[in-house]
N, CA, C and O of each residue as an XYZ file, in Angstrom:
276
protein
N       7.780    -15.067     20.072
C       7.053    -16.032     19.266
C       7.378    -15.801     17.790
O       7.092    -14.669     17.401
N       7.991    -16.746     16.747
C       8.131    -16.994     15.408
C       6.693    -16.263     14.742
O       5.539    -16.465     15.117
N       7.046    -15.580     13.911
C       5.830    -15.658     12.597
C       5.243    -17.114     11.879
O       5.844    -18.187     11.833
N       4.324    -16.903     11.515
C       3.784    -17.776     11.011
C       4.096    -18.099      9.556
O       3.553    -17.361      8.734
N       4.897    -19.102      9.081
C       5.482    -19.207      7.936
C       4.525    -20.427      6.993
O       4.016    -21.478      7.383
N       4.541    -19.540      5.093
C       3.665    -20.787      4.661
C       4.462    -21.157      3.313
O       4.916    -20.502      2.375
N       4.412    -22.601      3.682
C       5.252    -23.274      1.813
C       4.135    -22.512      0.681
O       2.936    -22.320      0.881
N       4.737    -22.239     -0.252
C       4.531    -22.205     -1.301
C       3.166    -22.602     -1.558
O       2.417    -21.659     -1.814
N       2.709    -23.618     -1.555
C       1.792    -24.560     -1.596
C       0.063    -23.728     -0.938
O      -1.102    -23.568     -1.302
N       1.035    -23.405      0.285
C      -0.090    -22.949      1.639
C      -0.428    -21.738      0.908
O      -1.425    -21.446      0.248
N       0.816    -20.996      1.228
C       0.262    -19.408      0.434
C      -0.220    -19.101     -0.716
O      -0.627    -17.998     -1.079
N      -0.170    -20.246     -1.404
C      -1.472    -19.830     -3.068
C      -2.355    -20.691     -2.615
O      -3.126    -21.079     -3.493
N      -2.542    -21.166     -1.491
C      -4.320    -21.257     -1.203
C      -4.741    -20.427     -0.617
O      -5.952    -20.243     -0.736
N      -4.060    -19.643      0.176
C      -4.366    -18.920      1.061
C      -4.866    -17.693     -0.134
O      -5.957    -17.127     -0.066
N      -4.238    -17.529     -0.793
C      -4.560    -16.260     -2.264
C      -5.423    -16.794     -3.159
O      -5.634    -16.006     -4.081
N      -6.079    -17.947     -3.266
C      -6.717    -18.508     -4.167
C      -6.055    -18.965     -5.519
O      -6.709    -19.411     -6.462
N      -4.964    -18.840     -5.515
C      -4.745    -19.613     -6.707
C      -3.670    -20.783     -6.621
O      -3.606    -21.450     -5.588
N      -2.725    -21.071     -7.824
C      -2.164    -22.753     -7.709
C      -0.717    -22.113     -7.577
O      -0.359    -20.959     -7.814
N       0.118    -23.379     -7.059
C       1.446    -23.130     -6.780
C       2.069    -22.517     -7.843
O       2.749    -21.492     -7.879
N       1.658    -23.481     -8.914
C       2.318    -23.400    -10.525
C       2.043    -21.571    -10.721
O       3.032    -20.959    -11.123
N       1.427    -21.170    -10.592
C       0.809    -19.726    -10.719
C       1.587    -18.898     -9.972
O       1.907    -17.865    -10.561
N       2.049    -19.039     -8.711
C       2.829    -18.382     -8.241
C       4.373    -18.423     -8.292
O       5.126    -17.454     -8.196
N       4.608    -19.334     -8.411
C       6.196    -20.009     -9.477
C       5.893    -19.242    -10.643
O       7.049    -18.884    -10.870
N       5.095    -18.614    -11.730
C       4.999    -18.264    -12.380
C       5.341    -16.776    -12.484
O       6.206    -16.190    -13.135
N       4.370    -16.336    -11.619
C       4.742    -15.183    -10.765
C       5.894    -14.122    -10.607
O       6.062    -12.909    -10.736
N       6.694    -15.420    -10.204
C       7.696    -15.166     -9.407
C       8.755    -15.137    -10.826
O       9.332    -14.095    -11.137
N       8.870    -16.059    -11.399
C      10.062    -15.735    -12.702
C       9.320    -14.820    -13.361
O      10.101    -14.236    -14.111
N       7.916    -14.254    -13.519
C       7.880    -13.069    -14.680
C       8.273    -11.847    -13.634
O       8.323    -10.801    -14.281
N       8.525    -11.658    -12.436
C       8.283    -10.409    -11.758
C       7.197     -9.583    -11.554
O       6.912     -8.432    -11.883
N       6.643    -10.497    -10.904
C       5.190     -9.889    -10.868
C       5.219    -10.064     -9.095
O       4.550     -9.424     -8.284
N       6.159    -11.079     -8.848
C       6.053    -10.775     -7.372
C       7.465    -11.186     -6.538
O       7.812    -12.300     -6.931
N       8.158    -10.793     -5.779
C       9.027    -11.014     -5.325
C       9.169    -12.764     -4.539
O       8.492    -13.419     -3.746
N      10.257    -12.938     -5.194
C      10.264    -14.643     -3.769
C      10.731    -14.287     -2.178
O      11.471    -13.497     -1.592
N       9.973    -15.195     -1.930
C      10.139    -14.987     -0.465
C      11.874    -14.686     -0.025
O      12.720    -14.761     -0.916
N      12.208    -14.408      1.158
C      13.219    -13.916      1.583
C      14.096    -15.382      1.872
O      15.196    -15.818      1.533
N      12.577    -16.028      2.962
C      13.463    -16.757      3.375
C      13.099    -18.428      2.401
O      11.973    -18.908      2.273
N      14.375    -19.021      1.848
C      14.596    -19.726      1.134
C      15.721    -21.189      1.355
O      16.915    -21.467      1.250
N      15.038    -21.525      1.548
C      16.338    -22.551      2.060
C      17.275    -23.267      0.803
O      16.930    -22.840     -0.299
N      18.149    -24.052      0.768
C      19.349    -24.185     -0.245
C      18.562    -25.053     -1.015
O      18.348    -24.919     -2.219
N      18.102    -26.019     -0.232
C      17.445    -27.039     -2.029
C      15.819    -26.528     -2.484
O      14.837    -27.270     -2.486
N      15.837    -24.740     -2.946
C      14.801    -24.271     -3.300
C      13.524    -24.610     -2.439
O      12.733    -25.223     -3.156
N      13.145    -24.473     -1.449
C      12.210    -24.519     -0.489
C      11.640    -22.898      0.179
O      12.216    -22.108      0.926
N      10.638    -22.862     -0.295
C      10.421    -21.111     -0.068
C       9.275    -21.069      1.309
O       8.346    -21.867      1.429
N       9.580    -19.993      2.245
C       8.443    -19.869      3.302
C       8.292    -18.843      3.190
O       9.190    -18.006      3.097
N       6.836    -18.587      3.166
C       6.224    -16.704      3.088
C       5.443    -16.203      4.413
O       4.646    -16.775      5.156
N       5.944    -15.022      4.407
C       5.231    -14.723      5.664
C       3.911    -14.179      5.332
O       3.582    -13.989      4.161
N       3.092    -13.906      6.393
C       1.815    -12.956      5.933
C       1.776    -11.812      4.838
O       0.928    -11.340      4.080
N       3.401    -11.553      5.191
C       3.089     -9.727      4.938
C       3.225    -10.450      3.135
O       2.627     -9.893      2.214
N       4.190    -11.865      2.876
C       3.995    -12.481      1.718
C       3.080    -12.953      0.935
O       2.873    -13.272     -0.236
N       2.581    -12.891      1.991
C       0.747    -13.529      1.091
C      -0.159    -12.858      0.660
O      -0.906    -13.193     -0.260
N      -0.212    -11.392      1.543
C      -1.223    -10.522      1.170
C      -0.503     -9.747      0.028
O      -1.217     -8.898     -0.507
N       0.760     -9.862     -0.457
C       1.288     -9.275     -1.968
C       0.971    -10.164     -2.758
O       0.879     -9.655     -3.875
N       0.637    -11.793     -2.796
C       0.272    -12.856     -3.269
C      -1.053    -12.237     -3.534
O      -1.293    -12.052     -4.727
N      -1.872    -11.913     -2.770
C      -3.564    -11.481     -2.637
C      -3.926    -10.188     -3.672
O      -4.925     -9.937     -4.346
N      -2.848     -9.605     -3.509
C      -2.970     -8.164     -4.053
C      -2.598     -8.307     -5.606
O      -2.883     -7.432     -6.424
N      -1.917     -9.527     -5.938
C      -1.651     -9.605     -7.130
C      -3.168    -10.370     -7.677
O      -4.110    -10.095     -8.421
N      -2.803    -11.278     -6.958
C      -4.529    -11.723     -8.014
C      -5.591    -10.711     -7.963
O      -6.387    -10.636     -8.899
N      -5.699     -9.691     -6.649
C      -7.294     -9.490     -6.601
C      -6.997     -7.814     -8.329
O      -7.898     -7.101     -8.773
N      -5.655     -7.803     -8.722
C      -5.350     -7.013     -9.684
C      -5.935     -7.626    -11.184
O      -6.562     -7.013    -12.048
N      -5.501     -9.043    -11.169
C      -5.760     -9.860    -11.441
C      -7.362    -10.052    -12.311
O      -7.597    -10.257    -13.502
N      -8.253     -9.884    -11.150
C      -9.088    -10.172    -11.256
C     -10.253     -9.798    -10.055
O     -10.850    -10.432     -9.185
N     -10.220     -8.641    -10.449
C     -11.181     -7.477     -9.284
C     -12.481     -7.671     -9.284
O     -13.248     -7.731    -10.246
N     -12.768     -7.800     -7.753
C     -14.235     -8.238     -7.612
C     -15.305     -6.624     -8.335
O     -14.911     -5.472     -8.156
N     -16.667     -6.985     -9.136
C     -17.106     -6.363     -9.606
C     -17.882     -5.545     -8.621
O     -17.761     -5.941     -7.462
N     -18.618     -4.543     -8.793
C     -18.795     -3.772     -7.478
C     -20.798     -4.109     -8.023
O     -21.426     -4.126     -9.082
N     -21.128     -4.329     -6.452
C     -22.097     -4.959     -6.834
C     -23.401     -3.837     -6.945
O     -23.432     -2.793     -6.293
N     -24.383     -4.242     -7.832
C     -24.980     -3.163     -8.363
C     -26.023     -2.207     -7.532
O     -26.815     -2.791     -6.793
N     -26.068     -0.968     -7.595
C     -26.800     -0.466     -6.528
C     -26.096      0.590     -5.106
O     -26.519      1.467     -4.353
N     -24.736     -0.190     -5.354
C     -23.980      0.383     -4.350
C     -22.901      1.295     -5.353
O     -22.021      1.988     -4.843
């Protein structure tokens, strides 16, 4: 069975943020482009792509630890 592959699009919802943001991303080096890429710039990410997508925002912008705990 194939992995589950997501456009561009999918995988910065899946991370919470916008495509433009992760195109962004991606030319400052903040995160690698996907592997697999097809010729007229079409990018698919796998999971293991999204949760480096995840890991960048939650760096980003770290949930506060809630008080008490």
């Amino acid at each position: 069975m194939s992995p589950k592959l997501y456009t561009t699009r999918e995988a910065a919802e899946q991370a919470g943020v916008s495509r433009q943001t992760v195109q962004a991303w991606i030319k400052a080096g903040r995160v690698k482009a996907p592997e697999i890429t097809l010729p007229v710039g079409i990018r698919f990410w796998t999971k293991d792509d999204v949760a480096q997508l995840k890991r960048v925002e939650h760096k980003r912008f770290p949930r506060k630890a809630k008080a008490g705990k």
